[in-house]
N, C-alpha and C positions, 0 to 999 in steps of 0.2 A: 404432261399432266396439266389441264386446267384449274384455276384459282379458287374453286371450292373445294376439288381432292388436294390441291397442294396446302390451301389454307386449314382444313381440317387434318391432314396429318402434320403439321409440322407447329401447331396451336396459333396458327395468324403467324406463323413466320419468328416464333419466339423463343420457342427450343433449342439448345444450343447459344443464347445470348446471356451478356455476362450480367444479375441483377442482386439485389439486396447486399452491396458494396457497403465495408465498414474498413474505417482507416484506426492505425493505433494511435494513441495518445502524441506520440512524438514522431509520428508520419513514418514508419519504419517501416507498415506492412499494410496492405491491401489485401483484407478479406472480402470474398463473393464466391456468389452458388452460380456455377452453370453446367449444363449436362453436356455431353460428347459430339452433340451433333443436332442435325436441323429435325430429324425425328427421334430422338432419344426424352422422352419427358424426364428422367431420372434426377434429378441437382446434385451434384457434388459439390463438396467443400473443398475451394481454391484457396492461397495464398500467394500474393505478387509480392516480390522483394524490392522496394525499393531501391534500396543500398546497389543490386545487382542488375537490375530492370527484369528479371525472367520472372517465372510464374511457376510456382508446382502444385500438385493435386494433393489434397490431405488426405480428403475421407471420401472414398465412394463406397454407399451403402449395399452397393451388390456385392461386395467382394464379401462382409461379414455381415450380412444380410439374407439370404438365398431366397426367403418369402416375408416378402414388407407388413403381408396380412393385411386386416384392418384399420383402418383408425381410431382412437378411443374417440365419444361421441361430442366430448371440447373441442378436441384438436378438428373435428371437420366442422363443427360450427366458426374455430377458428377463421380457418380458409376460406369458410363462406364470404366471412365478414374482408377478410384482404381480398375477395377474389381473386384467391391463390390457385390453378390448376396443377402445378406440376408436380410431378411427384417426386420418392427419394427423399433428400434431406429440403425439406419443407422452408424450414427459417432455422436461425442461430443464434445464441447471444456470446459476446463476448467478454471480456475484461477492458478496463480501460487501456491496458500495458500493451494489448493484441496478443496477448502470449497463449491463453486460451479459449475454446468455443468449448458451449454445448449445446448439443441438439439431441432432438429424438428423431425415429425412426419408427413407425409404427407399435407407439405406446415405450419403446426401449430406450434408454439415455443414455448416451455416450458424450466423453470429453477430449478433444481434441487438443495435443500440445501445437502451437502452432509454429515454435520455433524448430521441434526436432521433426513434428510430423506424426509422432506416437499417439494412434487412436486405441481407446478402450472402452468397452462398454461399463456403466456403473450401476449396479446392482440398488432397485428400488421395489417401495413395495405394491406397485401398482404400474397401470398405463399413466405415462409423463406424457405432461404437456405444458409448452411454457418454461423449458429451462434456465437458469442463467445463474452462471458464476459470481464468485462475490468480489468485488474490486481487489482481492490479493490474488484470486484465481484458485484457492483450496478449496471452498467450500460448494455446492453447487443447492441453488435452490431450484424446486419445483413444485407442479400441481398435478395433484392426483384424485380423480374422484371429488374434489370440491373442498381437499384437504390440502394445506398449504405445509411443504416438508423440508428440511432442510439437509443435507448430507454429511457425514463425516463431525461428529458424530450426529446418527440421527433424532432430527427435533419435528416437532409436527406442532399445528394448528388445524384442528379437525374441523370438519364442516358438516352439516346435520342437513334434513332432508329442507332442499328448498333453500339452503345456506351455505354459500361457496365461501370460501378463503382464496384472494392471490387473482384472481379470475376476472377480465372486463365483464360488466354486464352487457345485454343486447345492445340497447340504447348508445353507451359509452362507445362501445367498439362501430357500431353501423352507423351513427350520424355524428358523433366527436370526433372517431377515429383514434379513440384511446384503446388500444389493445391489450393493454398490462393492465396487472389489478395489485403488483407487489413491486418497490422499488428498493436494493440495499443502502443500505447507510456507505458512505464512502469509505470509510476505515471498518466497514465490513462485519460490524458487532451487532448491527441490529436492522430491521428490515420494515420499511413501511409498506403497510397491507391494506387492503383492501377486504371489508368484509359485506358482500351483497345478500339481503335478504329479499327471494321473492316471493315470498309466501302469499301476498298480497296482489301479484299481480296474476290478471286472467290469463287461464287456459284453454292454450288450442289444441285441438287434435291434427294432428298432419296423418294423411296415410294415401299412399299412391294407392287407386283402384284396381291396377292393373297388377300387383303382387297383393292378394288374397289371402296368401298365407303370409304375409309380414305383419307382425301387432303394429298398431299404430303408436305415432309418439307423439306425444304432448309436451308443447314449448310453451315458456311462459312468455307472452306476449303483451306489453302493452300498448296498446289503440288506445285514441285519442281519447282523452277525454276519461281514460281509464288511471287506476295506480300504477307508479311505476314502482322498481325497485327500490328500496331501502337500503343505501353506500354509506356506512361509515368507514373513518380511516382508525389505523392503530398502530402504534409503536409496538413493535415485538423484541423482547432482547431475548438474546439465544440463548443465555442463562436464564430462561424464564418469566421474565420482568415482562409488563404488558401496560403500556400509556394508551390512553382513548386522544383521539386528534377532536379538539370541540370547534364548530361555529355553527350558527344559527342551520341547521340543516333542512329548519321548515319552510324556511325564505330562502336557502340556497340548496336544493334539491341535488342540483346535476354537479355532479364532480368531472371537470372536464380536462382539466391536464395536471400531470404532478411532473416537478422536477428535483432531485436531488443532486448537487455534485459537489465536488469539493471545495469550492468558492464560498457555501453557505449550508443552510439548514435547508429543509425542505420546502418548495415554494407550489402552492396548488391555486387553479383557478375554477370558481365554482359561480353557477348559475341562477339564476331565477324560471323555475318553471319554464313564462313566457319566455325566458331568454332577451329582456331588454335589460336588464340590470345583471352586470357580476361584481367578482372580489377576486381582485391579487392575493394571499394571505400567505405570509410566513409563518410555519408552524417552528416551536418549542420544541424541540428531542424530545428536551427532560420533562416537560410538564405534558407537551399536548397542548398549550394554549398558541392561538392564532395572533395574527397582527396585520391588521390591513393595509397593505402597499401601495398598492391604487382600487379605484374603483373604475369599471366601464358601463355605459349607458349608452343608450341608443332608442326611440322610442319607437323603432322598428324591431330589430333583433339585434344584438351583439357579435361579431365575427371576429375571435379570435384567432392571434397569427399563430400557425402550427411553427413549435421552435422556442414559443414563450408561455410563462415569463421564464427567466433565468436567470442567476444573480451573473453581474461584470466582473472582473476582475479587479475593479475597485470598489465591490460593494454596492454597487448600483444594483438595482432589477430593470430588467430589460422587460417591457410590455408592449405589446402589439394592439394598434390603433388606428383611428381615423383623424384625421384633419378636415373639418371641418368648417372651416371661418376664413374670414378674408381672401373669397375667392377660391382659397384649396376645395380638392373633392380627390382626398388621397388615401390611401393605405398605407400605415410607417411607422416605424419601431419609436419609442421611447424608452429613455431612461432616467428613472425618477421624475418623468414629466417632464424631460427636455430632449428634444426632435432629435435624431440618431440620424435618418433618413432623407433625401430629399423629394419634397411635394412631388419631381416629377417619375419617381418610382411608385409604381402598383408591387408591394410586396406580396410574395406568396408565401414562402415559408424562410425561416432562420435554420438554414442547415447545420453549422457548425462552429466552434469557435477554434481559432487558428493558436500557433506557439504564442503569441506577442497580444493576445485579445483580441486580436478583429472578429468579426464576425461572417464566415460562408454564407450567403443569402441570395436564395432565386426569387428573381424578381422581372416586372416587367416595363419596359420604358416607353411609353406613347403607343406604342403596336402592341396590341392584346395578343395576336397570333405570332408573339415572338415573347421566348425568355431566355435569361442572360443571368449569368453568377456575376456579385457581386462581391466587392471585399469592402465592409461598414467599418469606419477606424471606432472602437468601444475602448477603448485602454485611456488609462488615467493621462491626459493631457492632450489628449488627441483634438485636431477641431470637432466644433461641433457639430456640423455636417460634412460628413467626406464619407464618399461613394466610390470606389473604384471600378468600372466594367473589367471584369476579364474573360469575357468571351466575345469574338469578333466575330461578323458574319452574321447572316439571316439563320434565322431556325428555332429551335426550343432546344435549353439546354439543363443541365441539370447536374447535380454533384455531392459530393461529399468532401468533408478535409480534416485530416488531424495534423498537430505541431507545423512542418513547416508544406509537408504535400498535401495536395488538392487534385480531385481525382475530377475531370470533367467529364458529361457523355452529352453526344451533340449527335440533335437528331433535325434534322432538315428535307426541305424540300429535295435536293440536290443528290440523297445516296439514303441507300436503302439502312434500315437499322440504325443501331447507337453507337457512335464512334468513342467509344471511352479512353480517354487520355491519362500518362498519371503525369506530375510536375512535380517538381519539388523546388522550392523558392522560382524565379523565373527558369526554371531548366525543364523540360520532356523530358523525361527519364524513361518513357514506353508506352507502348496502347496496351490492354486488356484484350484477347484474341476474341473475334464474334466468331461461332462456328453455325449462327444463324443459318437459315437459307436466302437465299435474295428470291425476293419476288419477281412476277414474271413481269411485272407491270413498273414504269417510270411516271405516275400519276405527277401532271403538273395544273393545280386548278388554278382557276381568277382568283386573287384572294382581293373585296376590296371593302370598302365600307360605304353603306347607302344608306338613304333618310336624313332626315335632320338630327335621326338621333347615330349618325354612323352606328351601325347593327355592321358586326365581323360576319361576312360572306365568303360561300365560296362557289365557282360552279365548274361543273368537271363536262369534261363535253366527251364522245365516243373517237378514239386516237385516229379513226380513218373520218372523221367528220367533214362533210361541205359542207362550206359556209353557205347560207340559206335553203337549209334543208331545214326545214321547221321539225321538234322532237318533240315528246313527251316528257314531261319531267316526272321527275321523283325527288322529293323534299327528304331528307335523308337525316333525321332529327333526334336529339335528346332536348334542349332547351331550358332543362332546368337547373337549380341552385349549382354551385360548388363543381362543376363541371363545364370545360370548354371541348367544344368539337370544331372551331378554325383554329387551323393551329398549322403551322410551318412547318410539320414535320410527315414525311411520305407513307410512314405509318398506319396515319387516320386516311389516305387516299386511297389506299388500297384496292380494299372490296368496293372501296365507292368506281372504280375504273372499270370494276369488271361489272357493275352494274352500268356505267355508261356503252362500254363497249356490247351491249345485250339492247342498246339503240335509245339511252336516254340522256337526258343534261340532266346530272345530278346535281342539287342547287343545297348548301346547307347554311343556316342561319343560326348565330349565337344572338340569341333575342334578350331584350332585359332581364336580368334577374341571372343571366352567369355572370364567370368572376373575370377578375383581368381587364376590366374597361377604369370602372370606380366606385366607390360604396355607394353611391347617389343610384347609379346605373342597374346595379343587383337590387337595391332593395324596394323599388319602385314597384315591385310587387306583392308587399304586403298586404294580404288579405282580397284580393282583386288581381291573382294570380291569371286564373284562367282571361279576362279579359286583355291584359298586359301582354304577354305572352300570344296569345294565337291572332292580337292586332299587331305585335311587330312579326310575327311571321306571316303575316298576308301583304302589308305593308311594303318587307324584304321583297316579298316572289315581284311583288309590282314592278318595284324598282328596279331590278335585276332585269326584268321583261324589256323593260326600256331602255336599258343597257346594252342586252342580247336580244336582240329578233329571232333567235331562231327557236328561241325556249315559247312553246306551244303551251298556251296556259288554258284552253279548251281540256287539255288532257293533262291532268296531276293528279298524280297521286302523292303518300305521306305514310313514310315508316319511321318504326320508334320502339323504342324496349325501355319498360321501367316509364319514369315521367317521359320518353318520348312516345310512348305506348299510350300513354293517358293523352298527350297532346294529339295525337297521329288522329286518336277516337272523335278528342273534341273538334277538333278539325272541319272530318268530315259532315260531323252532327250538328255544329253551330253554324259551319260555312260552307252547304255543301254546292252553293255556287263558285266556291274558287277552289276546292279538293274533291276529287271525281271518286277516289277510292283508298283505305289505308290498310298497312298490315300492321296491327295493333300487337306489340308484345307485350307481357307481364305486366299489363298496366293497373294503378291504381285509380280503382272503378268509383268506389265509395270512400272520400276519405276520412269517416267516420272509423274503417277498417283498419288503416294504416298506422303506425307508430306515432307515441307522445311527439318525441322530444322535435322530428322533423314537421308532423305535420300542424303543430299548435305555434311553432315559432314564422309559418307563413301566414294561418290561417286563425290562429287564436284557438281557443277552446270551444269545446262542440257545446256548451251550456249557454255562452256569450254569444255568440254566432250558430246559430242554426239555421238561417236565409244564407251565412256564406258559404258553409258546405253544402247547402241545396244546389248554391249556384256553382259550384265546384263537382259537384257529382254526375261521371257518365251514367249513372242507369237512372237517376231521375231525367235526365235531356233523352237519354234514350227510350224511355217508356213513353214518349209525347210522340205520337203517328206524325211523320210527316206532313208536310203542308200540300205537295206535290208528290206524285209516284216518282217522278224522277229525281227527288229529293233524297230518295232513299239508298247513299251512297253504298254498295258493297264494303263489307270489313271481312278480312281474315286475322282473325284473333289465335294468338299462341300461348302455352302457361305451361313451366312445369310443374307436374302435378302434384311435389314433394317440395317447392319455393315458401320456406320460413320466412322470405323478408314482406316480399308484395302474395302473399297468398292464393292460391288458386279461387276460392272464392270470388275475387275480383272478376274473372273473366265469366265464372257459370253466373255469375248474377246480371250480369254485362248481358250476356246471352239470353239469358233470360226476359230479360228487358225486351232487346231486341227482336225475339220471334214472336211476346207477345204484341208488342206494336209493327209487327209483320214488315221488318227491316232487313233486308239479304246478309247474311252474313255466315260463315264458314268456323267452325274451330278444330285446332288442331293443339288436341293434347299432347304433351311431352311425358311419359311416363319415366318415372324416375328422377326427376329433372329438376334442379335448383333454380334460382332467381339467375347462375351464373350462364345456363342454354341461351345465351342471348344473341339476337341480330345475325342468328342464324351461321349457328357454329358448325353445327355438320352439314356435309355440302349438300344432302336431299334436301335437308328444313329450307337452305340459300334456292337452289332454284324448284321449290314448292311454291317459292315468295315470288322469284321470280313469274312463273306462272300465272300465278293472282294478278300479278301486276299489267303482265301483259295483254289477259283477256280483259279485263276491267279497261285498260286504258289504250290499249291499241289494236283490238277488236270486241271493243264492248255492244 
């Protein structure tokens, strides 16, 4: 089988691997979902014993299951937003104890005992979604219809048209990454909610052309420059009692992380619009009144570290930050305003907090294309800077930990998949089984850094290659915010292997503005994006040329989905002397089109800047006729035609552009097809692209 049937049946080689790993409070139990095998999408709920090292199966939903049905229409906007594919038991929450899960199952809720194994399903009065026990494991809360409900005995918080209870809103969930909208109180008597009003925000119609008889549905979306939702917070007590959470909500719009645990009261970080100014704020139980903990600024945007804030175990709040002065240009935790961290760590996220207070933290050290856990000593007396590595070796790693076990998964150049470890104090107690499939391919690229601004490279060359056989390249790109594509792990080489071995040097470039280098380095693209961005990827290809002779820069082309789709476009239309042709996926065309909260914190608001979204927009560059015929690069543009997040719109207006300034170009709609069709998931779309590629570039 070749690597677009095996990569399309087996989802990129994912199925069968062990993921959404949660430890219990005192390291006793390792909960995760993984299904049977390398083509099985199903997730079942696993449990690994520490104590014992083995691993048993809890819940698989075919057995009390027999038809999964539908989705209710939260729970797949959910998945949108995780770019969740798989199916079966989707996600789960637990207790802190590990002793119980619950999950749904197409709309149906069940709760899992995790110590005996005893699954039941629990009788509600609607499609669930979003479930989660309450820190003693009795009571099980959920979201139903936009109504927030509580179990045993049953309580509700109803929600009216246009007004959800318990639920992220768009915004929250796709560019915060806040996917909750209800958090319980720790001793389990009361429940902080989230109440989103979108009455105010514009409506779109989505409707695939190709099912005619489907009604259409209308999302409320807001684009730039538009209302967004209306989030307030609320104290609910399950006897009825109801506290309003207050702060300035007209200056701090975006509700971007809540944390509750038993170290403290509730701790929420909220925004300004533009996102250069926020608030730490501890909330009151009893009153609902706030109190400011720190503030963050930035007079580009503010990047919060996913993990914070979160009170210490002394009391402290833990905030995520930058170092900026005497020389630093870092990412690093504080607390109460004194460094946790040191300058020469790029943190990513605070995973966990251990038995003794430390703190689980992935983070990166000098090599962007490499991450490592860390253990931060946070507990009362500790120095004040002390960073422990505990993972050895090249690669990307990643993890979870509760009381004294730490669960590692370590994905490297070196072997296929994520090798997940468990430990308990310095001991290996077992791995986690991958029932993965191994790919067909050992992709080993250059990984190095060029320019004066070292830009993370990489290039892959065809596994039978002579040296001085000149090739075509293909630029193999995302390039924007909050996402890395050189990364040390075999993973991301994959389909890039089987596009080299099809006779090309695939070349990939993390250009300013991704994360893992430094905050100076990401944000150098504020508002002069499109310039930033496709001068360090011309830049890169140069330098790399010069590196590698054999990479034929006569002939490149440039793929991309999402902002690498919009880059791939602008590419060829601003630079169509250094990229000969691109296949443009879901890109965003207009970004007048796109969402508040991402597109106004690069580009400001569409009322302040209207020259810099002109200058940022494919169909205004694309509606200007070329200068030269042969200026007029080929595009094959893709969209599905049912994508809530970057809209099909993007592409027909794109298109439009482009045939009336009589530009060649190709589209291939996706019927059916979310923003998640990307980068050519089924193997026809993969060598479609292939195709384009090779006539445009190696007999155009």
């Amino acid at each position: 089988m070749e690597y677009p049937e095996a990569a399309a049946r087996t989802r990129r080689f994912s199925y069968g691997a062990p993921r959404a790993l949660g430890v219990a409070a005192d390291g006793s139990r390792v909960v995760f979902l993984r299904s049977t095998g390398p083509e099985d999408p199903a997730d079942r709920l696993w449990v690994f014993d520490v104590g014992t090292g083995t691993e048993r199966l809890v819940a698989d939903p075919t057995t009390f299951l027999a038809d999964a049905g539908d989705l209710p229409p939260e729970e797949r906007a959910l998945r949108e937003r995780l770019r969740l594919s798989a199916s079966g038991i989707g996600s789960y929450a637990m207790d802190p104890a590990g002793t119980v899960a619950a999950f749904a199952v197409a709309g149906r809720l069940f709760r899992a005992d995790l110590v005996s194994g005893a699954v039941g399903e629990v009788s509600t009065v609607g499609p669930v979604i979003d479930p989660r026990p309450d820190p003693s494991g009795g009571r099980i809360a959920y979201v139903t219809g936009g109504t927030l409900r509580v179990t045993d005995p049953d309580t509700m918080i109803a929600g009216e048209e246009g007004i959800t209870w318990g639920l992220a809103e768009f915004i929250a969930a796709e560019e915060f990454h806040r996917f909750r909208g209800y958090w319980w109180a720790p001793d389990g008597r009361s429940i902080l909610a989230a109440r989103v009003d979108e009455t105010r925000v514009p409506r779109w119609t989505l409707h695939d052309p190709a099912s005619p008889e489907s009604a259409p549905r209308t999302v409320a979306y807001p684009h730039a420059g538009a209302a967004n939702a209306e989030v307030t917070l609320h104290l609910l007590d399950l006897d009825g009692g109801w506290v309003d959470v207050h702060w300035d909500r007209e200056t701090y719009p975006y509700l971007v992380s809540v944390s509750w645990t038993e170290l403290g009261g509730p701790l929420i970080t909220v925004l300004r619009r533009l996102q250069q100014h926020g608030l730490v704020l501890a909330i009151d139980p009893r009153t609902g009144e706030t109190q400011v903990h720190a503030e963050l600024a930035d007079p580009r945007w503010v990047e919060p570290i996913p993990g914070t804030p979160a009170y210490l175990g002394d009391g402290r709040v833990l905030v995520g930050g930058e170092l900026a002065h005497d020389g630093y240009d870092a990412r690093c935790l504080f607390a109460d305003g004194s460094l946790l961290t040191p300058p020469a760590l790029y943190v990513h996220r605070v995973v966990s907090r251990l038995h003794n207070g430390d703190l689980l933290v992935e983070a990166s050290e000098s090599e962007p294309s490499e991450q490592h856990l860390f253990r931060i000593s946070a507990h009362a007396g500790a120095p004040v800077v002390d960073a422990k590595r505990l993972t050895a070796g090249s690669g990307w790693h990643v993890g979870t930990g509760g009381g004294e076990t730490i669960v590692v998964g370590a994905l490297s150049l070196d072997h296929a998949g994520a090798i997940w470890t468990v430990h308990r104090g310095v001991e290996k107690v077992g791995e986690l089984v991958n029932l993965a499939a191994v790919p067909p391919y050992q992709p080993r690229p250059a990984l190095e850094r060029v320019t004066d601004r070292r830009l993370p490279t990489g290039v892959l060359y065809p596994r039978r290659h002579v040296t001085g056989r000149k090739l075509p390249v293909l630029v193999d790109v995302y390039g924007g915010p909050g996402h890395q594509e050189v990364m040390a792990a075999r993973s991301r080489w994959q389909e890039r292997q089987w596009w080299a071995d099809a006779g090309f040097a695939v070349v990939v470039v993390d250009n300013r503005g991704t994360p893992g280098v430094s905050p100076s380095f990401e944000k150098v693209i504020h508002r002069r994006m499109a310039d930033v961005v496709l001068g360090d990827q011309v830049d890169a290809l140069h330098a790399l040329a010069d590196k590698h002779p054999d990479l034929d820069l006569s002939r490149v082309a440039m793929r991309g989905w999402s902002f690498g789709g919009w880059l791939a476009a602008l590419a060829v239309l601003r630079r169509p002397d250094v990229y000969h042709a691109a296949v443009v996926g879901a890109p965003v065309t207009d970004w007048a089109l796109y969402d508040t909260a991402y597109t106004e914190r690069y580009l400001g608001l569409p009322a302040d800047g209207s020259e810099v979204y002109a200058h940022h927009s494919l169909v205004e560059l694309a509606a200007e006729p070329p200068v030269r015929r042969t200026d007029a690069r080929p595009m094959l543009l893709i969209h599905g035609m049912v994508d809530d997040n970057v809209v099909a719109a993007h592409t027909l207006r794109l298109s439009a552009a482009l045939l009336r300034a009589g530009r060649p170009h190709s589209v291939i709609p996706l019927p059916g097809a979310t923003h998640m069709a990307a980068g050519g998931v089924g193997e026809r779309l993969l060598r479609l692209e292939l195709d384009f590629v090779r006539a445009a570039l190696v007999h155009p």
